[in-house]
C-alpha positions in Angstrom: 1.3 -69.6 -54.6 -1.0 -72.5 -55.4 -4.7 -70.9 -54.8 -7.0 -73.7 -53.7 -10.9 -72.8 -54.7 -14.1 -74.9 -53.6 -17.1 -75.6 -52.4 -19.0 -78.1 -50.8 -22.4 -79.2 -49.8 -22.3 -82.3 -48.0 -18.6 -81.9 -46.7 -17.0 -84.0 -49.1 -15.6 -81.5 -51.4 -14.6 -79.2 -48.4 -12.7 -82.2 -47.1 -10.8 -83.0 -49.7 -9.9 -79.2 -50.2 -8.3 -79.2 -46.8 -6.3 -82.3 -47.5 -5.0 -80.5 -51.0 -3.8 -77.8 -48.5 -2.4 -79.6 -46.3 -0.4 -81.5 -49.0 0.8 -78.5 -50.3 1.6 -76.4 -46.9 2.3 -72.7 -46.8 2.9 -72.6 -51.0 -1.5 -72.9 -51.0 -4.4 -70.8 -50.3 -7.9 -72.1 -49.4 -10.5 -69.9 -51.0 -14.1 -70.7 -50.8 -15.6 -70.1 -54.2 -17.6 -68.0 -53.2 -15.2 -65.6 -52.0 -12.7 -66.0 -55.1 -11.8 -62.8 -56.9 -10.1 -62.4 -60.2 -7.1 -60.9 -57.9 -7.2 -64.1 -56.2 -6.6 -66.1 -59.0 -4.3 -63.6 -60.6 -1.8 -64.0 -57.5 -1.6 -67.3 -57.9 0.5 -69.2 -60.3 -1.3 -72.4 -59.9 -4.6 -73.5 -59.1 -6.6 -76.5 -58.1 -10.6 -76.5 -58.5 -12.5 -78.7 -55.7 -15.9 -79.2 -55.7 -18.9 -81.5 -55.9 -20.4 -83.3 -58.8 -24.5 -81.7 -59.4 -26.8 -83.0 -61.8 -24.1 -83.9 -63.8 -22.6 -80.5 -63.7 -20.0 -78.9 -61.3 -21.9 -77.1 -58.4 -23.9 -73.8 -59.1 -21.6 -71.4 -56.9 -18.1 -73.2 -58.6 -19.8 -72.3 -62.1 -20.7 -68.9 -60.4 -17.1 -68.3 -59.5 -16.0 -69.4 -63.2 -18.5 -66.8 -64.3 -17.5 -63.9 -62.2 -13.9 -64.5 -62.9 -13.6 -65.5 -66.7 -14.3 -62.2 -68.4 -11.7 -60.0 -66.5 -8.8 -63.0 -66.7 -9.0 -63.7 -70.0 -5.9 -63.0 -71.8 -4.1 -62.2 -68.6 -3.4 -66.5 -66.9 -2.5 -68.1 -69.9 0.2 -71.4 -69.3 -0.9 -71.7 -65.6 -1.3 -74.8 -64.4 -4.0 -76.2 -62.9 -6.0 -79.7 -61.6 -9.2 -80.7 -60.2 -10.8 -82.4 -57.5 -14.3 -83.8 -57.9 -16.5 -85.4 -55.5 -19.0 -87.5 -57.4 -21.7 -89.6 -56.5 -21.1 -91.9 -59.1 -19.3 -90.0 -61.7 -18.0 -87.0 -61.9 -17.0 -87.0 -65.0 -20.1 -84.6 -66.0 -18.0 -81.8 -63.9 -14.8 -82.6 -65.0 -15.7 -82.3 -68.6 -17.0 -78.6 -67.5 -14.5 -77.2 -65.8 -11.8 -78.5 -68.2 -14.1 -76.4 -71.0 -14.3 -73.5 -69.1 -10.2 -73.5 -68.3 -9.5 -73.8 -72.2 -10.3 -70.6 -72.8 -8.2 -69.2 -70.1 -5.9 -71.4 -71.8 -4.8 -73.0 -68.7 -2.6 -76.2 -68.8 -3.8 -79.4 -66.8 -0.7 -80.6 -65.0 -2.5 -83.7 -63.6 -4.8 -86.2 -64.2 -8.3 -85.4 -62.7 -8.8 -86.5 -59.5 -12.6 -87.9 -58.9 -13.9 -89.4 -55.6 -16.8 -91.6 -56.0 -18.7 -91.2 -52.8 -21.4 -93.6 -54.0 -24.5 -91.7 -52.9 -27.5 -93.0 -55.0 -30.8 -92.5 -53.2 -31.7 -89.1 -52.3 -31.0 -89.6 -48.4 -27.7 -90.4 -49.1 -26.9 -87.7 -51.5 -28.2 -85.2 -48.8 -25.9 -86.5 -46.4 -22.9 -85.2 -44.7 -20.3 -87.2 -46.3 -16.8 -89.0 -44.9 -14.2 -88.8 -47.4 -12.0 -92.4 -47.1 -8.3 -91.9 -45.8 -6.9 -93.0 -49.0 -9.1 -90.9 -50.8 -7.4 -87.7 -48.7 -4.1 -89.3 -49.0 -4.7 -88.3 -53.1 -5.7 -85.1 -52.2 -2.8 -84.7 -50.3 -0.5 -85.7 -52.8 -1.8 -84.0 -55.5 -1.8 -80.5 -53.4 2.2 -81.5 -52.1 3.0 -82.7 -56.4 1.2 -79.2 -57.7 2.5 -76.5 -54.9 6.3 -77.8 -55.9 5.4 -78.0 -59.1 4.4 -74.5 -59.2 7.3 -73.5 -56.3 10.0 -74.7 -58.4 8.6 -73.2 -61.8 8.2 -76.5 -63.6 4.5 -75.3 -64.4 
């Protein structure tokens, strides 16, 4: 099972979540990060992070999830694979860097490049508003959750 954990505040992250699970059909779990367990991830054999770029830093309740989780995983995920899914307004790489930090010490093995939509939101109206994720951005989505749930299904990660 491919566990699928997010968050969103303007809709752009929850959007692209639900195209990662569509992509990867029945084989995924949507879990909102703030509902994520350390059984969660430990059921899964795969997982792919979703959420928005902050500051320059993934969003406060992903890095909460990573917080909760990390001490009682450690030593116990190692070789799982895993990818992300950023939605920036002009970066992202700030998060990326993060989470990909964070995951070393699980020891968990990237099995894609990052995946970073660049919603463009600059002035504070913007970055406060609901977003619309393009069609080809979801396409991505879509095909990295259908790439990473066979991946994991037939045991090549």
């Amino acid at each position: 099972m491919l566990a699928i954990i997010w968050h969103s505040r303007t809709g752009a992250s929850r959007a692209m979540a639900g195209a990662v699970h569509q992509g990867a059909g029945n084989a995924s779990r949507l879990i909102v990060a703030s509902d994520a367990s350390p059984q969660d991830l430990l059921d899964a054999r795969g997982y792919v992070f979703v959420c928005p770029e902050n500051l320059a830093s993934m969003s406060g309740m992903m890095k909460e999830m990573f917080d909760r989780c990390y001490y009682p995983l450690l030593g116990r995920i190692e070789g799982r694979a895993y990818a992300t899914a950023i939605a920036a307004g002009s970066d992202g790489h700030g998060a990326q860097a993060q989470i990909d930090r964070i995951v070393t010490g699980w020891r968990l093995r990237r099995v894609a490049e990052p995946l970073i939509v660049n919603m463009g939101a600059q002035t504070p109206e913007e970055i406060m508003a609901e977003k619309t994720v393009p069609e080809r951005e979801l396409e991505r989505c879509r095909e990295l959750g259908m790439a990473l749930a066979e991946g994991v299904s037939l045991g090549i990660f």
